[in-house]
N, C-alpha and C positions, 0 to 999 in steps of 0.2 A: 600457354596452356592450349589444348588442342582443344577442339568438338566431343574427342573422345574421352577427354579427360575430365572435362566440365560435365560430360553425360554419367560418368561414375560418379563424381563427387555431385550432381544435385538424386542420384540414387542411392546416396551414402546417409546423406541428405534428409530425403524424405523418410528413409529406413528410421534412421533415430527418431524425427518426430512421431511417428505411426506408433516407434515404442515408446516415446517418453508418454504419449497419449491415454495409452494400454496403462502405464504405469499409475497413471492417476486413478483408476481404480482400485489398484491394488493399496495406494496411498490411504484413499478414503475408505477403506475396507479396517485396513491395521491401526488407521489411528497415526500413523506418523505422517512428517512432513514431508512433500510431495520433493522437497529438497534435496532429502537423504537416498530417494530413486533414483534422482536425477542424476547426483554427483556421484552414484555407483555405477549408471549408466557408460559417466565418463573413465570411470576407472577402469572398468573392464575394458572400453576400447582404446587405452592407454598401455603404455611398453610393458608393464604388467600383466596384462590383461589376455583376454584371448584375441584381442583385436590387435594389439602389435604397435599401437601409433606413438611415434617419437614425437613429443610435443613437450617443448621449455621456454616458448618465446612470452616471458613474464611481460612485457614491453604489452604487445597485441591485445593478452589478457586483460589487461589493465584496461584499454581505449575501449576493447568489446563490452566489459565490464561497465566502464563509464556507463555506456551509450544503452545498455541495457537496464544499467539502474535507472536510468532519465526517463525510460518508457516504463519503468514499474513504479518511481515515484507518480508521473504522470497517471495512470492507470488507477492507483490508491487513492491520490486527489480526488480524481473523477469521484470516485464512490463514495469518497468523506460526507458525512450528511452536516450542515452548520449546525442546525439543533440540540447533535448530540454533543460536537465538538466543544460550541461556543461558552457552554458550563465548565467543562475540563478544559480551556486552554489556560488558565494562570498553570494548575497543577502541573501541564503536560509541559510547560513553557519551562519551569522548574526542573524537571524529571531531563528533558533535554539540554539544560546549562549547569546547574550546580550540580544535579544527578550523575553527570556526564564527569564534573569534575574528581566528586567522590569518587566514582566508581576507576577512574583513571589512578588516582591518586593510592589507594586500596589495594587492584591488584597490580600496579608497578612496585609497592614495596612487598609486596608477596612473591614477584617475581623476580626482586632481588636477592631478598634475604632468603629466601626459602629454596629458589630454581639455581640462585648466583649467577643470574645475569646482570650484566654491565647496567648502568643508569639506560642510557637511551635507548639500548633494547629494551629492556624492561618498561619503560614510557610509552615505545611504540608497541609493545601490546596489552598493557592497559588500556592506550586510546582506541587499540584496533579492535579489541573486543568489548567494548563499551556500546558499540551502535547496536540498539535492537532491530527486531524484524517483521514487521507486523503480517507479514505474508505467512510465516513461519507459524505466528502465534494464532492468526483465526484460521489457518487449513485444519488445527485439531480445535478449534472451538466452534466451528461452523453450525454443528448439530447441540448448541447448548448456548441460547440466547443469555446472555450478560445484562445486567444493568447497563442503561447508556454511561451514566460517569466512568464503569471501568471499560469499557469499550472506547467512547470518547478519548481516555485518559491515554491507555493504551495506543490507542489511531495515530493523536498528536505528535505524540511522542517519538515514534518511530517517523513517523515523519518531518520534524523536528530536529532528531538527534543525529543524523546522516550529517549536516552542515560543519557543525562543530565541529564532530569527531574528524570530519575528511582535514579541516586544517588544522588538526592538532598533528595527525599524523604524516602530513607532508610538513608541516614547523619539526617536529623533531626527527623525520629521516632525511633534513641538510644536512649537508658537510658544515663542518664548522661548528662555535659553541648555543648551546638553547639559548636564547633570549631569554631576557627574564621575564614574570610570571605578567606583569603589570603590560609590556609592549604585547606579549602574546595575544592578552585580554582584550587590549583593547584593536588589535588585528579582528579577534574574531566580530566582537562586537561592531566594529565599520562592517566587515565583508555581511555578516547576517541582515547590518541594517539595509545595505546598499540593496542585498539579494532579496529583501523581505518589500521593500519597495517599488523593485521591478516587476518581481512577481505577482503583485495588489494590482499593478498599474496595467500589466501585459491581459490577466484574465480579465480586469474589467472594460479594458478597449475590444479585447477579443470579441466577450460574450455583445457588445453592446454592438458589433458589427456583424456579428452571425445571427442576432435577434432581427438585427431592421433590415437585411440582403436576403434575399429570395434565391438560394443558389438555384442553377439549372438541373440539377440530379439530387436524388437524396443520400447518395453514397460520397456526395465531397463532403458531406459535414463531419463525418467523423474523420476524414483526414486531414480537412482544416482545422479540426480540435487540438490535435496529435501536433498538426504543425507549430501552432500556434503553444502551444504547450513545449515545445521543441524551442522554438524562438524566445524562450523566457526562459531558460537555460543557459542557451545560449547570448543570449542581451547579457545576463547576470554574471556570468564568467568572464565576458569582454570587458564589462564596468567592472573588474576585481569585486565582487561581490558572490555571495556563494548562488550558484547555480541550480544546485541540486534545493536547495530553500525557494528558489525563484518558480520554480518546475511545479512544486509541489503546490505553493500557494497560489501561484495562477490555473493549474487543474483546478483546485480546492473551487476558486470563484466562480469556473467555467460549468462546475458540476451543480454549481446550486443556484445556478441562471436561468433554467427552465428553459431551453434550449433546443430549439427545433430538431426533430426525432431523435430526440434524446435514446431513448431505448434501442435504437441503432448505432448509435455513438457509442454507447457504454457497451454495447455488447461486442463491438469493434473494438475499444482501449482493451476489454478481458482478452478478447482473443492475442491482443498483439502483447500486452503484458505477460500470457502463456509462453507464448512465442520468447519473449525476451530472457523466463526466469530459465525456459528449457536449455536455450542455445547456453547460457550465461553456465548454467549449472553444470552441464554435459562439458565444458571446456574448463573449468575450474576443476572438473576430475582428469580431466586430462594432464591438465599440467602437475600435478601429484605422483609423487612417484613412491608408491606403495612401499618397497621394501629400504624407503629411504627413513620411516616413519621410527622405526623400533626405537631409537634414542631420543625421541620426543614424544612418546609417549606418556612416561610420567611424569613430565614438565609440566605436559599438556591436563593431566588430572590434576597436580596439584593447582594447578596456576588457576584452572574451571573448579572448583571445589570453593577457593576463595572469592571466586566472584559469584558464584550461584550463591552461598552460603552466609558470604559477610556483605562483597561490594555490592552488589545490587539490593539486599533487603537495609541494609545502613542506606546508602543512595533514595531511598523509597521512604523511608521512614524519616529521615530529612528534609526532604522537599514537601509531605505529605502530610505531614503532622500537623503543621502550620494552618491548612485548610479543612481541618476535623475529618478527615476523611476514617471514617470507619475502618478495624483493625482487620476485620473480615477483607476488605477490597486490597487495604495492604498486601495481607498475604499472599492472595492470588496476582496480584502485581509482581512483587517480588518474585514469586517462582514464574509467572508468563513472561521474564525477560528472554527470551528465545534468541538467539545468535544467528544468521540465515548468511543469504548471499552477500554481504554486506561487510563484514569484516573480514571473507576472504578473500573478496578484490581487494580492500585495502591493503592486506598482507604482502598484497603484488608492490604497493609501492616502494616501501624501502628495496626490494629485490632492482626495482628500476633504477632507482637512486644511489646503488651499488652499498649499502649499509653492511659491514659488516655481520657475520651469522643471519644476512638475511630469509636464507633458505631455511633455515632453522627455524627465524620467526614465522613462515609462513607454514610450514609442518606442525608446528605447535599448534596454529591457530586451525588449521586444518582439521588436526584430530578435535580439538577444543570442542569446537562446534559440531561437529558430528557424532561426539560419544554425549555432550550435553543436551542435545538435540532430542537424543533418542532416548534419552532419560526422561527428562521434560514431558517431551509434545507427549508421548502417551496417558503420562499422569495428570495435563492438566484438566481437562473434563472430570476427573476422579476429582481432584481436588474443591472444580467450580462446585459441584455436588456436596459434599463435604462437608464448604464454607456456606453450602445454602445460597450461593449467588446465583444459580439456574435460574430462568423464569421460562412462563410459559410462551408459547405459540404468539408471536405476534401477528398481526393483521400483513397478508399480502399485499405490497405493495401493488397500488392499480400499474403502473407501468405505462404512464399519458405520454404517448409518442403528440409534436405539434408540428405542422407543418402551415407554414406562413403562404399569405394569400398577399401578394406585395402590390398588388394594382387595385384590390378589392380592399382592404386594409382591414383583414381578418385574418382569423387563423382556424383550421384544421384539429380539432383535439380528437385523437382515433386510443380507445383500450378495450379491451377483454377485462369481464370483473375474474378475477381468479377465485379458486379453493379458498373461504375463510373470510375473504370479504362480507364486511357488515352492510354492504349496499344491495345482498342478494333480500328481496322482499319488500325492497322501496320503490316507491311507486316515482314516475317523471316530475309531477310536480310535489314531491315530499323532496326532492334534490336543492328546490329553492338555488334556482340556479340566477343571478344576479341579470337584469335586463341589458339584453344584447347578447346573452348569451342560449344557447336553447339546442335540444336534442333533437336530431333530425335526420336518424336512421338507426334500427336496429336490426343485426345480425344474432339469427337464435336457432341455431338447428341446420344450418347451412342457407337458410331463408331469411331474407331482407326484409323491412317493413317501416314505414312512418311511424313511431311510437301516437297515443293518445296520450295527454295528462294522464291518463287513469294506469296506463300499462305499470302493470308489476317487472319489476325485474330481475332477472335469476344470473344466478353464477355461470361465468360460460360465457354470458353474451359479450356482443362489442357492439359498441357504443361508439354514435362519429358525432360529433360538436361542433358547433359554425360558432367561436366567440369573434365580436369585432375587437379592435385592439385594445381601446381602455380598458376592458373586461376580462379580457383574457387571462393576467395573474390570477383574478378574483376567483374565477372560473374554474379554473385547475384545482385552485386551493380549497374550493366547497366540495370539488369532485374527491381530493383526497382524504379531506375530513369526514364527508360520510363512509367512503369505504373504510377508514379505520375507527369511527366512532359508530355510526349507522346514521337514521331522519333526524337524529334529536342532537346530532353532534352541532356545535358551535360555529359561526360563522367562518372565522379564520381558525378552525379547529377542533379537536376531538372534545375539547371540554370548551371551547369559546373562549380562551385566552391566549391563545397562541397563534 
């Protein structure tokens, strides 16, 4: 490749992201998923398209696919909050194993009997469309705050059901005959446990070495995060254990470690998670070949009609009965199972694997997901409404960036109270801020000042925090209990028991 060739292609480059960019408004404008831009993006500059580009190398797709799902599971992690999670994980823990089985089990015999496809295609895409998407399902629920348990439920879940589903569908696109149900089982079950244990072990060594090291710039912690979220992955797939489970759960630990500038960390994973859904989306339209689509079309309705319809609300009502979960949440569960990037890389695998009609499988799943998509993402907000599961406005998160004092053996707490915060009108010492901890500068108006105990305090300002170390959880945690309760919230919490 020459200078000159590298100089168009990173102009080709920045051209698509500039629009995939553009695109997100328009995304968040209509109500669909930023998905459906994306992978129109790709279509148009595919041999269809007005862009012209021959692109089939399913092999590429597949490894860019990986490496991008690994930075969007990581990214998801990050943002997971334990709180809401740790109540829905038996549900979500369900929802991603038996769930996952139903719903395989459901539409492979729909896509037998009904499309007359052979057993092991029809397997492989049951399993392929069985993984939900949680990027998919809150880009249209962003503007319509959920209950934590279906949020929660939902989170796990997709984070969760990636595992499974990936070795269901590499076990049955081998050559050779399916194992039986019992060997299969108990594959997944070692690979999840192995992946579920590196992944514990990876974020808890991570966080507890990015807590106590003072790096020299504050721009390596979010690429140590990333890294180290990469290396548990990677650990996970070298020990035969699923990786994609490893990734998730060691983010998960990393994100609710209280983590030095955190707020730069996370806003570095979104950006690089953008980054990963754009490239990943835009070359999944690529590899698509529009005018190849007409005879999988109605495969592809009936085969998404059974699983919107039977396999996912049977899969939900199965796993969820069990835990009394209210019929209200059910339903909008069942219809928020959203299809995204996720089972169309998978779709790449049998293609690699060389399975017969695999091009077929993957055109199937291709429409699948994008005519159900478009159905879905716009009605779910109509529906949250509906069922009465909206709530209101929650409290702004304060957003405590901490920056460690590694020879002083203290720490740095720097926020702005946001719009909504219940801590505008609370005075320095109504904070009850735990000894060794104390307020000792405020910015209000573009001007600096030593607060008094007596100073009131207004939305806007930023607030810098000298806690020494044993105090320092403490610290944060009274900081964020009053902004979401206000003076009268509870020690460890908005009501004192949390």
């Amino acid at each position: 490749m020459t200078v000159h060739d590298l100089n168009q292609l990173l102009l080709v480059c920045s051209l698509v992201l500039l629009l995939a960019v553009a695109a997100v408004r328009i995304s968040s404008r209509s109500g669909l998923p930023s998905l459906l831009v994306y992978l129109g993006i790709g279509v148009l500059m595919g041999q269809d398209g007005i862009g012209g580009i021959r692109f089939d190398d399913a092999e590429l797709t597949q490894v860019i696919g990986y490496a991008a799902l690994v930075v969007i599971l990581a990214e998801g992690g990050l943002g997971t909050k334990w709180k809401e999670v740790k109540p829905a994980l038996p549900a979500a823990s369900a929802l991603a194993l038996v769930g996952v089985t139903v719903s395989v089990g459901v539409t492979a015999t729909a896509a037998h009997y009904l499309v007359g496809l052979e057993w092991r295609q029809a397997l492989i895409i049951g399993a392929v469309v069985s993984s939900t998407d949680a990027a998919a399902v809150f880009s249209v629920l962003r503007k319509i705050p959920l209950p934590s348990r279906v949020t929660g439920t939902l989170e796990a879940e997709s984070g969760f059901n990636d595992a499974p589903v990936v070795i269901l569908v590499v076990a049955f696109s081998e050559h050779g005959p399916i194992e039986h149900w019992y060997v299969l089982a108990g594959e997944i079950a070692m690979e999840l446990a192995i992946g579920a244990a590196i992944g514990i072990a990876v974020g808890f060594l991570g966080s507890w070495g990015l807590r106590h090291v003072a790096l020299p710039a504050s721009g390596l912690y979010p690429i140590a995060v990333m890294a180290i979220a990469v290396t548990a992955y990677a650990a996970g797939a070298m020990a035969h254990g699923s990786g994609f489970l490893a990734v998730y759960l060691a983010s998960m630990v990393m994100g609710n470690a209280k983590l030095p500038h955190w707020p730069a960390t996370r806003g570095f994973a979104d950006g690089v998670g953008w980054i990963a859904q754009i490239g990943m989306f835009v070359l999944l339209g690529l590899l698509v070949t529009p005018h190849e689509l007409g005879d999988d079309i109605l495969p592809a309705l009936v085969i998404g009609l059974v699983l919107t319809m039977v396999a996912r609300p049977l899969s939900v009502i199965a796993c969820l009965v069990p835990f009394r979960v209210p019929r209200r949440e059910q339903a909008l569960m069942s219809w928020a199972g959203l299809r995204g990037a996720v089972p169309i890389i998978l779709a790449t695998i049998p293609m690699v694997s060389g399975v017969e009609s695999s091009r077929a499988i993957f055109n199937i799943v291709f429409v699948l997901v994008v005519v159900y998509t478009l159905i879905q993402g716009p009605t779910l907000p109509w529906l949250a409404r509906k069922l009465d599961l909206g709530q209101g406005p929650t409290p702004a998160d304060l957003g405590i960036e901490s920056a460690p004092l590694e020879r002083l053996r203290g720490h740095l707490l720097s926020f702005a109270i946001p719009e909504g915060s219940k801590m505008h009108g609370v005075e320095i010492n109504e904070l009850r801020l735990p000894a060794g901890a104390a307020v000792t500068l405020v910015v209000r108006g573009g001007k600096s000042f030593v607060p008094l105990p007596t100073t009131v305090l207004r939305r806007g300002d930023e607030l810098l925090v000298v806690a020494t170390d044993p105090v320092r959880d403490a610290a944060e945690r009274r900081l964020r209990a009053v902004g979401a309760g206000g003076k009268l919230a509870g020690w460890l919490g908005t009501n004192g028991t949390s």
